[in-house]
C-alpha positions as protocol buffer text, in pm:
chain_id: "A"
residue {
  index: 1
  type: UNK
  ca { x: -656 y: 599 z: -1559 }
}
residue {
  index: 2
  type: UNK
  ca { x: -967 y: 757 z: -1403 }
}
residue {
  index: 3
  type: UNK
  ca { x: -952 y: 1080 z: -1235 }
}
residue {
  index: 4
  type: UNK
  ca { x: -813 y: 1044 z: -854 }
}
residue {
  index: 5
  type: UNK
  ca { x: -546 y: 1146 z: -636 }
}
residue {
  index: 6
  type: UNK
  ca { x: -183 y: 1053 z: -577 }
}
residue {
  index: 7
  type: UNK
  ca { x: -203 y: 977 z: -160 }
}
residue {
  index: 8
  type: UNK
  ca { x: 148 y: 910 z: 28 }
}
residue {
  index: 9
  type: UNK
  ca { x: 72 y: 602 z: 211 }
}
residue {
  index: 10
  type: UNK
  ca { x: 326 y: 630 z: 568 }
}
residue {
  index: 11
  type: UNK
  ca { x: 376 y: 332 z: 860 }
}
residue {
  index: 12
  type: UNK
  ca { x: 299 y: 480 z: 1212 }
}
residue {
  index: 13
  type: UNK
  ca { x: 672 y: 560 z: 1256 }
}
residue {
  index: 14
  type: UNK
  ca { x: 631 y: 783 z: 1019 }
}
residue {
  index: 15
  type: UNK
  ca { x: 840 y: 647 z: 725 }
}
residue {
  index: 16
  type: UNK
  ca { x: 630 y: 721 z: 391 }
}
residue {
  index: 17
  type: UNK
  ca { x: 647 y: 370 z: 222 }
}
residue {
  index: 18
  type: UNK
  ca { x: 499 y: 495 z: -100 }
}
residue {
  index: 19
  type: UNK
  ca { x: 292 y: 721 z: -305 }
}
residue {
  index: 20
  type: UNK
  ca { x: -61 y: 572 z: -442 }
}
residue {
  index: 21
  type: UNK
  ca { x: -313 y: 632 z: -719 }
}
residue {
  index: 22
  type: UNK
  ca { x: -638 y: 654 z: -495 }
}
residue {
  index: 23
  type: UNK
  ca { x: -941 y: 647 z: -761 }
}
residue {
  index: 24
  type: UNK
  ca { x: -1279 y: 682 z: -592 }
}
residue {
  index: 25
  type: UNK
  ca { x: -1370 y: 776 z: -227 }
}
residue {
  index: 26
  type: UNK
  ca { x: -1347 y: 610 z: 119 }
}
residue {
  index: 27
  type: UNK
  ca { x: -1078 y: 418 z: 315 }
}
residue {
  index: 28
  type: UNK
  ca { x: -744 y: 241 z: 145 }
}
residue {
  index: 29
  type: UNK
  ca { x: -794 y: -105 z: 231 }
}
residue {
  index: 30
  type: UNK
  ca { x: -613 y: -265 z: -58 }
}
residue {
  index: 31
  type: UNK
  ca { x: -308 y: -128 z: -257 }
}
residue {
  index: 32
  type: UNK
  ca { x: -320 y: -266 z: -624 }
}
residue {
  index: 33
  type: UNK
  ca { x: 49 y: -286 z: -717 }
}
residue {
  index: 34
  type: UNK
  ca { x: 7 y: -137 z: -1076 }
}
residue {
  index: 35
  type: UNK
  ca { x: -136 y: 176 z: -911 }
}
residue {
  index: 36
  type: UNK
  ca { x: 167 y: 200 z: -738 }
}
residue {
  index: 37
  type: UNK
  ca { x: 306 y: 530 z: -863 }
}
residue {
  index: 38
  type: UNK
  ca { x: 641 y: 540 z: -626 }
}
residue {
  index: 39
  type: UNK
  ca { x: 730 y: 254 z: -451 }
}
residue {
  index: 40
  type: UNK
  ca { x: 977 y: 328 z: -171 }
}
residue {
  index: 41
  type: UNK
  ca { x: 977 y: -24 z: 8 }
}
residue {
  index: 42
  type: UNK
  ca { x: 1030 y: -231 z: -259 }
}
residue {
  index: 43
  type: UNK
  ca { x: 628 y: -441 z: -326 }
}
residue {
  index: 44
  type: UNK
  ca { x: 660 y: -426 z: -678 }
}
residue {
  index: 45
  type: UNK
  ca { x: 964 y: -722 z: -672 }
}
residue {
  index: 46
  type: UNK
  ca { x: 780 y: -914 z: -382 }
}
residue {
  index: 47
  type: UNK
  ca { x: 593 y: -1315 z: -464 }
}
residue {
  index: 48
  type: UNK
  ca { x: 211 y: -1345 z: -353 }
}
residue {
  index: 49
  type: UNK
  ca { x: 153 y: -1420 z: -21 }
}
residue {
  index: 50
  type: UNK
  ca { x: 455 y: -1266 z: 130 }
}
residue {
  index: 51
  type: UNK
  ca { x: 442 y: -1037 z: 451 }
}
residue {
  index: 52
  type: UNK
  ca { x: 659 y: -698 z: 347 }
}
residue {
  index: 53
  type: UNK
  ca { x: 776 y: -500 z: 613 }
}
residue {
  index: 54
  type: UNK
  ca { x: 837 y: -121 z: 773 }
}
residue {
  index: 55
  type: UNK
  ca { x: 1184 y: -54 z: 671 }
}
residue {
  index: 56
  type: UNK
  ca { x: 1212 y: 191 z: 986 }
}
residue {
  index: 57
  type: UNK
  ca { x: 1057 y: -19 z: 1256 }
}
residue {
  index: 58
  type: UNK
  ca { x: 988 y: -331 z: 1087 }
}
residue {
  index: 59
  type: UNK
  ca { x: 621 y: -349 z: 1159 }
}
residue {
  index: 60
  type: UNK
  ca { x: 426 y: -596 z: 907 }
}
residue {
  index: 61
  type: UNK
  ca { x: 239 y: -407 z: 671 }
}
residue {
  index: 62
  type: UNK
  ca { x: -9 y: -630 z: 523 }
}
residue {
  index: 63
  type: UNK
  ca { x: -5 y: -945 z: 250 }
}
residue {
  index: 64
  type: UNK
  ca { x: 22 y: -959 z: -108 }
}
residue {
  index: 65
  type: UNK
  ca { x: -259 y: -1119 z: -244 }
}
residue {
  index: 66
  type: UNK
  ca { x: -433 y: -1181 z: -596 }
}
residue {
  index: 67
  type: UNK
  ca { x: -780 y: -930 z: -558 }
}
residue {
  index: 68
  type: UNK
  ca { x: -921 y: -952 z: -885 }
}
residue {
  index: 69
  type: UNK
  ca { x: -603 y: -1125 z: -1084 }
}
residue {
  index: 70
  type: UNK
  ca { x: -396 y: -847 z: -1013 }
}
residue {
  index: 71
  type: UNK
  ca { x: -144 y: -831 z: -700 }
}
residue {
  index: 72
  type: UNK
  ca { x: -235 y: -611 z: -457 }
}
residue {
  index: 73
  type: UNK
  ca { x: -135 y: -584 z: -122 }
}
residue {
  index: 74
  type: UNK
  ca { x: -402 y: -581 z: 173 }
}
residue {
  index: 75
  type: UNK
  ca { x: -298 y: -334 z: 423 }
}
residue {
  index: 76
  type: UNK
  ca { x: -285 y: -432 z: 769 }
}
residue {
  index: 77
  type: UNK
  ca { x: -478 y: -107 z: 901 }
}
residue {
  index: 78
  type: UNK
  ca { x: -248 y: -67 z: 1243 }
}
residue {
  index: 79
  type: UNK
  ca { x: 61 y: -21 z: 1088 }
}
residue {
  index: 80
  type: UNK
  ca { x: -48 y: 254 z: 827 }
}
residue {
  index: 81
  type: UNK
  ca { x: -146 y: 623 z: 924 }
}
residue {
  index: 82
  type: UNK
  ca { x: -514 y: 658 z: 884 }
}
residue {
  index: 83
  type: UNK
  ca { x: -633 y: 788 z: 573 }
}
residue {
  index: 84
  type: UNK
  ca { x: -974 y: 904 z: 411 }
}
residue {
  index: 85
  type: UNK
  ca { x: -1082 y: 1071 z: 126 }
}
């Protein structure tokens, strides 16, 4: 892969949900799954279109959607601590 960061990605609560390959600069709107380096909740076994969840407090933290033909799971932006690089 490119040159980046690996970025622990936490829900509000502050339960760290996983660690992520962040290539590039700016916000993390979108989680690809395959950049997924450890996946702590589980989004890696999940179908398209589903709604995962906080395990902690069991806030929704986004959808799993196809974003250029690879899963990827759009964060909803409340639930996750805010992050910028």
């Amino acid at each position: 892969m490119k040159t980046g960061k690996l970025i622990d990605i936490e829900c509000q609560c502050g339960r760290l949900l996983f660690r992520y390959f962040k290539a590039g600069k700016g916000r993390i709107i979108k989680c690809i799954i395959s950049h997924i380096h450890e996946d702590l909740v589980g989004l890696s076994r999940v179908s398209t279109f589903s709604k995962p969840l906080c395990p902690a407090c069991g806030k929704e933290l986004g959808i799993i959607m196809m974003i250029h033909g690879e899963p990827a799971l759009k964060l909803n932006q409340g639930t996750i601590k805010g992050i910028r690089i």
